[in-house]
N, C-alpha and C positions, 0 to 999 in steps of 0.2 A: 396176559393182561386182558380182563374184559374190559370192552369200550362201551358206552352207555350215553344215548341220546336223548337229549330233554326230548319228551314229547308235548307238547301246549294242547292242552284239553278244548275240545271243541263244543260250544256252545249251541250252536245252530246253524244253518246251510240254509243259501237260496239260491234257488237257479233261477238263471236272467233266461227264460226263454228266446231262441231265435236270435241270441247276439254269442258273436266271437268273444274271445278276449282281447282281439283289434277293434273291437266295434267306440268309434271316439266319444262316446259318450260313457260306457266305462272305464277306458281309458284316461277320462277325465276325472269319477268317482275315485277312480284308484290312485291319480297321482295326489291329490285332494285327499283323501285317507291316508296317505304318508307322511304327507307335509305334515298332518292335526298327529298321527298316533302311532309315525312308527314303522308302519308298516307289519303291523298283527292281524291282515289277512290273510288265506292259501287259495289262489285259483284252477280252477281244473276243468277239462271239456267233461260237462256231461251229456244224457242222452238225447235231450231237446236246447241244450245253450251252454251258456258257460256257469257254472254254479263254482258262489264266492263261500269259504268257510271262516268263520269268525271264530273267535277265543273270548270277547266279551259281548255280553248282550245287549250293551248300551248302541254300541257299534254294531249290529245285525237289527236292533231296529231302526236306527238312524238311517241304514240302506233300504229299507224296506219301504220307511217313508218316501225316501227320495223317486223308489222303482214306482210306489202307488200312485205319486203325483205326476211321473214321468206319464202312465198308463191313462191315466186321466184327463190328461193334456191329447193324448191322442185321440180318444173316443170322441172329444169335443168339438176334433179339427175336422 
């Protein structure tokens, strides 16, 4: 018997510079992306943060938004 694993096509990858996947403000993005969708992201430590991978593009820009305004709010402070 071969066994056979959906794999979900990955649309795009961002990595959150400098944050864990404990870091509470992701941890807030992601429980907030489950509630709306499911939960159709994959997280993984990469080499500079924790980088999120997506399966739809709608949902990799909506983070992207979110990380640009998060970054903006900082420069300002």
């Amino acid at each position: 018997m071969v066994r056979r694993h959906k794999v979900e096509e990955v649309v795009g990858v961002i990595e959150f510079e400098g944050r864990t996947q404990e870091d509470p403000v992701l941890q807030e993005w992601i429980a907030d992306h489950r509630a709306r969708n499911g939960g159709k992201i994959r997280l993984s430590q990469g080499g500079k943060g924790t980088r999120v991978m997506f399966s739809k593009a709608a949902d990799m820009q909506f983070w992207q938004s979110r990380s640009d305004q998060l970054e903006k709010g900082r420069r300002s402070a």
